[in-house]
C-alpha positions as CSV (number, residue, x, y, z in Angstrom):
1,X,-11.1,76.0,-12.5
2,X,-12.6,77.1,-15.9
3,X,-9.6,75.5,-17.5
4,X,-10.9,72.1,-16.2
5,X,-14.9,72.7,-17.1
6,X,-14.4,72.2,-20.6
7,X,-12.9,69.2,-20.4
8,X,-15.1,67.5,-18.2
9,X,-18.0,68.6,-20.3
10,X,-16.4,66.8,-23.6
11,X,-15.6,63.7,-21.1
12,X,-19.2,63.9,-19.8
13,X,-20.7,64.0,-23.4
14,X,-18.1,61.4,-24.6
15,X,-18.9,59.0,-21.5
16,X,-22.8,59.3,-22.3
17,X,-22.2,58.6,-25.8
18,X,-20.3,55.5,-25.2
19,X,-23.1,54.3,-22.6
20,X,-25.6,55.3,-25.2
21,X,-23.9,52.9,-27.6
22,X,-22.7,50.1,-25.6
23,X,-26.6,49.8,-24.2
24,X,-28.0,49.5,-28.2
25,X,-25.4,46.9,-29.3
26,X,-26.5,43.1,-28.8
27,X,-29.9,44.3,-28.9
28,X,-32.3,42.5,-31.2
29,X,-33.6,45.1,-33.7
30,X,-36.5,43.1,-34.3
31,X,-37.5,43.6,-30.8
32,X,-39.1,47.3,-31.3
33,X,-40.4,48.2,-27.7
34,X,-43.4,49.6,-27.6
35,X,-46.2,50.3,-24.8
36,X,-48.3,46.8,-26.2
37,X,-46.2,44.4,-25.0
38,X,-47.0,42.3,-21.7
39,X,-51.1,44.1,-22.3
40,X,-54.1,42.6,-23.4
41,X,-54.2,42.8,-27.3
42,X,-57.0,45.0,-28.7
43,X,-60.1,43.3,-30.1
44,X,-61.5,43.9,-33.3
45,X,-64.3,43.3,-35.5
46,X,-63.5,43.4,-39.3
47,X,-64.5,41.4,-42.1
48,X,-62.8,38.2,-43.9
49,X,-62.1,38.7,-47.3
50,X,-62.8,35.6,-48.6
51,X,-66.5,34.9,-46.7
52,X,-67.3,38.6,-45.7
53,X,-68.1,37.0,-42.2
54,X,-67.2,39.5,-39.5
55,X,-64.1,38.3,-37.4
56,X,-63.2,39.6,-33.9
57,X,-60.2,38.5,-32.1
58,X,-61.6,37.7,-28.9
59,X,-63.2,34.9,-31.2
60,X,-59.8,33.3,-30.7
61,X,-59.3,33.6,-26.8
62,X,-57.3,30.9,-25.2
63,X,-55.0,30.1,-28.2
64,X,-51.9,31.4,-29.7
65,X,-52.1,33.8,-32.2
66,X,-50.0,35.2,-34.9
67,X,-51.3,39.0,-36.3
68,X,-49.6,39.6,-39.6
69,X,-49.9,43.3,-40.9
70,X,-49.3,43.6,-44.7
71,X,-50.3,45.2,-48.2
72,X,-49.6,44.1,-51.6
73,X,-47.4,47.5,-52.3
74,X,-45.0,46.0,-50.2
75,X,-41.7,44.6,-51.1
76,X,-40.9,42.8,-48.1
77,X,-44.5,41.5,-47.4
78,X,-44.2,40.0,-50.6
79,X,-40.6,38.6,-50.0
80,X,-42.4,37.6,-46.1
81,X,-45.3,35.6,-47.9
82,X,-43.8,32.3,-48.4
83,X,-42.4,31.9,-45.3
84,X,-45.9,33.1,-43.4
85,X,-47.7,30.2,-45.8
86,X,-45.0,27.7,-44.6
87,X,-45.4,28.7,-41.1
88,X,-48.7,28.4,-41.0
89,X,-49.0,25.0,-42.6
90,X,-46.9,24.0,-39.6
91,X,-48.5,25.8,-37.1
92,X,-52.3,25.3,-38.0
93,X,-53.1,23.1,-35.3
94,X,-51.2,25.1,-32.6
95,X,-51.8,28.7,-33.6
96,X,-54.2,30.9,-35.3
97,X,-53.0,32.9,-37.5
98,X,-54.5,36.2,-39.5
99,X,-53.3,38.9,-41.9
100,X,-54.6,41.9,-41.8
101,X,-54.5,44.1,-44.8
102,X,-52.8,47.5,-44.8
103,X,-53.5,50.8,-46.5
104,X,-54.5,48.8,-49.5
105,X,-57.4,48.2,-51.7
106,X,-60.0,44.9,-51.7
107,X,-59.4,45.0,-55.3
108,X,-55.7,44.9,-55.2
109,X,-55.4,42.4,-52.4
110,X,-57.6,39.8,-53.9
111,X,-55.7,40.1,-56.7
112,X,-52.5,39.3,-54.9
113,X,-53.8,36.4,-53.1
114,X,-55.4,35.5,-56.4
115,X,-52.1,35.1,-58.0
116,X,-50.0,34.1,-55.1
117,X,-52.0,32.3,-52.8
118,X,-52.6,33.0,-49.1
119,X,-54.6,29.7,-47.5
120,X,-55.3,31.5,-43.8
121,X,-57.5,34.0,-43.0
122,X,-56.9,37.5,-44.5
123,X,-58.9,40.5,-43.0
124,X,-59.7,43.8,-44.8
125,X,-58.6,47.0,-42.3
126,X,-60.5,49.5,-44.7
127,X,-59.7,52.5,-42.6
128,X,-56.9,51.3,-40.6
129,X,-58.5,51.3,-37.3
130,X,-57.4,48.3,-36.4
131,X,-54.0,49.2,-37.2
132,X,-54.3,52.5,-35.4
133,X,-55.6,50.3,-32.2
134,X,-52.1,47.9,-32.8
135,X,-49.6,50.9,-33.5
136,X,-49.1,49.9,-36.8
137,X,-46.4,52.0,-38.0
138,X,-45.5,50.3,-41.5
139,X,-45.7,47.1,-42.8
140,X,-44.6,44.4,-42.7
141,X,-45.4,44.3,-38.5
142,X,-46.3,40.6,-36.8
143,X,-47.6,40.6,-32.8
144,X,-47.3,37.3,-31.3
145,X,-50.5,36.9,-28.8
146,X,-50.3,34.4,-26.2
147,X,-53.4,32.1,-24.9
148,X,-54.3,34.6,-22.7
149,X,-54.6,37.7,-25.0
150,X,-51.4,39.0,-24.2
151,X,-49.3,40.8,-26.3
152,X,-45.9,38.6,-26.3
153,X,-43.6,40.3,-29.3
154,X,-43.7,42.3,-32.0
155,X,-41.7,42.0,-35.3
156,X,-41.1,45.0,-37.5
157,X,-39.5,43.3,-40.4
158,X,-40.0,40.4,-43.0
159,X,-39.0,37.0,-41.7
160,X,-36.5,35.7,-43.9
161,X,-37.3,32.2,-43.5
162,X,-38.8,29.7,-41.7
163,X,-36.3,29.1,-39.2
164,X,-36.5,32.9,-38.1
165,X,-40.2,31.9,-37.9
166,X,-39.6,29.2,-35.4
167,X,-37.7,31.1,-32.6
168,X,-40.5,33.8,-32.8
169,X,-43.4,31.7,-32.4
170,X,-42.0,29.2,-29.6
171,X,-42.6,32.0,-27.2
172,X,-46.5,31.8,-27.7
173,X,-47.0,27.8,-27.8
C-alpha cells in the first residue's frame, strides 16, 4: 500500500499542475480580474489640470467612459500616448475620456503634455486616492465604464495601437 502512496501523490501533484496550466492558457492577460468589475465605478472629485475646475465622475453618468491611469516616468505610458490621443479623436462624441495622473508631480506632467500634447481632460491624483479607490497597482491601467457607471474592463498594459483600442472600447458604446 505505501509503495502505491507515493506515486499517487506525484500523479496528484502532476494532474493539478497540468489543470493549473491548461486553465491559464488562451486567457487574455490583459483581462486582470479583479473585485471592480461588473460594480459601480468609484466617484471622485479631483481637479483638471488645465482649468483647476473640480471634476467628479458622476459628472459623466449615462455615457461611456474611458479612465486612463498614467505618469510621465513611465515608459509605456509614453509609448500608450499616441494611440490614447488617436482614440480619443475618434471616440469624442461617443465616449468621455480622462487621464488621471499617477504618482507624479504637476510640474512634471504639465511639462509632458506641454511637450507632447494631450487634448482630453487630464486630472491631477496628488495623493493617489483616487487610485487607491480604483486598485491602481501600476501604470499604465485603463477601466472601461459603461453608461451606467459600471465597471466593464480593465487593461493593465499600454495599447499598442489603435486597433487594440477598438476591440476594448466596443464593449462600452
Amino acid at each position: 500500500m505505501k509503495r502505491f502512496l507515493g506515486p499517487a501523490i506525484a500523479l496528484a501533484i502532476i494532474g493539478l499542475v497540468v489543470f493549473v496550466l491548461a486553465k491559464a492558457f488562451g486567457t487574455d492577460p490583459h483581462e486582470v480580474p479583479f473585485k471592480l468589475v461588473g460594480k459601480p465605478a468609484p466617484n471622485f472629485k479631483i481637479k483638471r489640470l488645465d482649468t483647476n475646475e473640480e471634476v467628479t465622475l458622476d459628472a459623466f453618468k449615462g455615457r461611456p467612459i474611458v479612465l486612463n491611469f498614467w505618469a510621465t516616468w513611465c515608459g509605456p505610458c509614453k509609448s500608450e500616448h499616441p494611440v490614447l490621443e488617436r482614440a480619443w479623436r475618434k471616440y469624442d462624441k461617443d465616449a468621455v475620456f480622462l487621464g488621471i495622473v499617477f504618482e507624479d508631480t504637476e510640474q512634471n506632467t504639465r511639462n509632458f503634455l506641454a511637450q507632447n500634447g494631450f487634448t482630453f481632460p487630464q486630472l491631477f491624483d496628488p495623493k493617489s486616492t483616487v487610485a487607491v479607490d480604483y486598485g491602481v497597482s501600476g501604470v499604465p491601467e485603463t477601466y472601461f465604464i459603461n453608461r451606467q457607471g459600471i465597471i466593464v474592463k480593465k487593461s493593465i498594459s499600454p495599447f499598442g495601437s489603435p486597433q487594440e483600442f477598438d476591440e476594448w472600447v466596443k464593449e462600452i458604446l
